[in-house]
C-alpha positions as CSV (number, residue, x, y, z in Angstrom):
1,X,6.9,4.9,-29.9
2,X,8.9,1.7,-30.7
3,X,8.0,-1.0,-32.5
4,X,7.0,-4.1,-29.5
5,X,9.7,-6.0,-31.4
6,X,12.5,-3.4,-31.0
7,X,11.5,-2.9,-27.2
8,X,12.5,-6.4,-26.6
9,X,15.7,-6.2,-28.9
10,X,16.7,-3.2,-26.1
11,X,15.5,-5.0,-23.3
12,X,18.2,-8.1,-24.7
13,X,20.8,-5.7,-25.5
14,X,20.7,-4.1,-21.9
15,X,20.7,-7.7,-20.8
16,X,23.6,-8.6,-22.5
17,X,25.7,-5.3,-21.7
18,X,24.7,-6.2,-17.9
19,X,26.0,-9.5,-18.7
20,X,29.0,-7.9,-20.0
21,X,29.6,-6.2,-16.7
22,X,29.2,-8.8,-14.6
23,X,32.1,-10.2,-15.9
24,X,34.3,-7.3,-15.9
25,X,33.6,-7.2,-12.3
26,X,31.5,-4.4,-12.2
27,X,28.7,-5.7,-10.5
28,X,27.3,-2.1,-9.3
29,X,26.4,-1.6,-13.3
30,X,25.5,-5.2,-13.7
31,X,22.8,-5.0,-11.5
32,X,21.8,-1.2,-12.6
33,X,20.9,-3.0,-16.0
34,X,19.3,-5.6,-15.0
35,X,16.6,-3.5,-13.1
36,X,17.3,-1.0,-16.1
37,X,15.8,-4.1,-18.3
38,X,12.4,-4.3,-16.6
39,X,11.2,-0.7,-18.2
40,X,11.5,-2.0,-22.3
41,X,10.2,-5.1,-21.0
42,X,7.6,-3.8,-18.8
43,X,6.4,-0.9,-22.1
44,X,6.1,-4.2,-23.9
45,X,3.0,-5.5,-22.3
46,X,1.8,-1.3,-21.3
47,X,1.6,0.8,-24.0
48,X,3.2,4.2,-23.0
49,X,1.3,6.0,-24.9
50,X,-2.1,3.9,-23.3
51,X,-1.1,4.6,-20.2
52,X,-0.8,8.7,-20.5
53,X,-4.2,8.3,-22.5
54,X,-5.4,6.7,-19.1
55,X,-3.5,9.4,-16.9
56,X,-5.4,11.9,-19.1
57,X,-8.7,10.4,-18.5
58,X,-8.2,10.1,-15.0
59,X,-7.8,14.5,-15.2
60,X,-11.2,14.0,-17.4
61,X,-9.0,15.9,-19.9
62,X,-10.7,13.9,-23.2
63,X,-8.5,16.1,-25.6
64,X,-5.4,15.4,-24.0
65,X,-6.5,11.9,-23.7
66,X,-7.1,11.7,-28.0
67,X,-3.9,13.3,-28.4
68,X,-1.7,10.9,-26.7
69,X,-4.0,8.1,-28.8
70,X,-3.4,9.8,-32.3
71,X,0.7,8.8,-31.5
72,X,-0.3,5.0,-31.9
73,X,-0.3,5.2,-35.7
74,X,-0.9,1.6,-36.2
75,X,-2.3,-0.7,-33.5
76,X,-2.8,-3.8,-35.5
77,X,0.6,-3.9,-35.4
78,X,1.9,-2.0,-32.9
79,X,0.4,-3.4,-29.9
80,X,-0.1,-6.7,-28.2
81,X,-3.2,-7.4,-28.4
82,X,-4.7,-6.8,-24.6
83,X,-3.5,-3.7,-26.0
84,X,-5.6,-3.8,-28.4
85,X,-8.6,-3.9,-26.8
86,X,-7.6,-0.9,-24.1
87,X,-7.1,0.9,-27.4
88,X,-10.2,0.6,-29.1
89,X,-11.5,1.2,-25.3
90,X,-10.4,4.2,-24.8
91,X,-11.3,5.2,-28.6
92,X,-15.1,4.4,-27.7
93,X,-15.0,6.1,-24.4
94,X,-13.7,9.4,-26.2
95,X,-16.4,9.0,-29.2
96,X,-19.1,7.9,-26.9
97,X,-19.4,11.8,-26.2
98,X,-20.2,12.3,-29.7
99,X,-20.8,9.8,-32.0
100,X,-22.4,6.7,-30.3
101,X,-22.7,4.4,-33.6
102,X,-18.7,5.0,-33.9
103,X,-18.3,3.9,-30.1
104,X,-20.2,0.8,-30.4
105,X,-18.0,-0.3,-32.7
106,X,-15.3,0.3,-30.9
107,X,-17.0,-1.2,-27.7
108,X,-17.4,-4.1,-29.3
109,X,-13.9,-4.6,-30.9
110,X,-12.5,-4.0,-27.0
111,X,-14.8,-7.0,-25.7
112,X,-14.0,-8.9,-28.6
113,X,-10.3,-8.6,-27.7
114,X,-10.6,-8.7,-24.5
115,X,-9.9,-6.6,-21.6
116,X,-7.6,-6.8,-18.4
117,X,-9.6,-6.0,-15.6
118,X,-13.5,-7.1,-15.0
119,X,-14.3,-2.9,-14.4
120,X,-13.2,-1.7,-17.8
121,X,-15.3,-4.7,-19.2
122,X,-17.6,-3.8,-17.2
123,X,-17.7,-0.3,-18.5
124,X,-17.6,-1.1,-22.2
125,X,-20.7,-3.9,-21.9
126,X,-22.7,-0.6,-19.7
127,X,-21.7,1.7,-22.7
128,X,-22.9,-1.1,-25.0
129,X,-26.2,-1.5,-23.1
130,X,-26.5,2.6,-23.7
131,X,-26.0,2.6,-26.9
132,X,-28.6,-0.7,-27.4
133,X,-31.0,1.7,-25.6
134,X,-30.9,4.3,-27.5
135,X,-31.0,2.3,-30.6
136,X,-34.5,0.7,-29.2
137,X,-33.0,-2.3,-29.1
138,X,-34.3,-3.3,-25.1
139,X,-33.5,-7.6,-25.4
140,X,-29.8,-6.7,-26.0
141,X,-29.6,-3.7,-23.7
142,X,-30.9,-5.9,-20.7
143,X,-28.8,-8.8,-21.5
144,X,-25.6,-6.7,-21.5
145,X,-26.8,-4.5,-17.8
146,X,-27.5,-8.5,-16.7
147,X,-23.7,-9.1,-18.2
148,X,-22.2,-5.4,-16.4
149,X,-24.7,-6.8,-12.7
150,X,-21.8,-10.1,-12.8
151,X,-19.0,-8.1,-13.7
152,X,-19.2,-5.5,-11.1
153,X,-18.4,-7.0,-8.4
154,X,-17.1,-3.7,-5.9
155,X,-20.7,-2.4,-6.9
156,X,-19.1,0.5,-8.3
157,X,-22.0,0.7,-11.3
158,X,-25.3,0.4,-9.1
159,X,-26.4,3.7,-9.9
160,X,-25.8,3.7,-13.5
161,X,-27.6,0.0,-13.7
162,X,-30.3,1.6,-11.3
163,X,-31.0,4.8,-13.9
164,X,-30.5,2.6,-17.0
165,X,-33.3,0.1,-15.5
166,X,-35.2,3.1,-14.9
167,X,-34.9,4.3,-18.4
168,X,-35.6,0.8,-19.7
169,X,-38.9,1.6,-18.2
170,X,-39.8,4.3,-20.7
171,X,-38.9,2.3,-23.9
């Protein structure tokens, strides 16, 4: 994985050698590089290492997904900071199959640093509300399931919000 800094360094040195070309008349390999540029530039804002972490959790293949997560050695500094938040997403969706206290903090830390798309927020608030559940804590659980009702807009989460209602019940 390169540094988000050197990506864009590569992305401008592409550039320039397109520019290069264009003026030695080749504009074949002029306009190669300039659609060459997009991928640095586009693995600037999407982690590649995120995004086969993602392609591994859409197999359900959690170890995979983990292993492609343990490459990002330091995302403080590593990653923009939407990417940020996807990371510590996907970190609590792996530990919220073991350690719940552990995903809540990473829940939180996603929400905190916000999230692209209203579904993964989604997601992360209805992991959130679980986790507030099962801590006995029912005011913050049914805040966060009335947060996850606004979010989910496709109505993709009824039937989680329906069984976590339903447990709400029994606390």
């Amino acid at each position: 994985m390169f540094h988000r800094n050197i990506k864009l360094v590569i992305a401008g040195l592409i550039l320039a050698t397109a520019v290069w070309q264009f003026t030695e008349s080749n504009i074949g390999n002029g306009i190669f590089l300039i659609l060459l540029t997009l991928i640095p530039i586009f693995l600037y804002f999407r982690n590649e290492f995120i995004l086969l972490a993602f392609l591994q959790l859409r197999k359900q293949n959690f170890e995979g997904a983990k292993k492609w997560l343990a490459k990002i050695t330091n995302p403080e500094t590593a990653l923009v900071q939407k990417q940020q938040g996807y990371y510590n997403y996907l970190q609590g969706l792996m530990l919220s199959q073991t350690n719940l206290i552990q995903a809540e903090k990473y829940f939180k830390k996603a929400i905190q640093l916000g999230l692209n798309m209203d579904m993964d927020l989604a997601v992360a608030k209805l992991n959130l509300a679980g986790v507030a559940m099962s801590r006995r804590r029912k005011l913050e659980a049914t805040t966060l399931i009335a947060e996850v009702k606004k979010l989910d807009k496709q109505g993709m989460l009824k039937d989680q919000i329906a069984m976590m209602k339903e447990q709400m019940k029994k606390i």
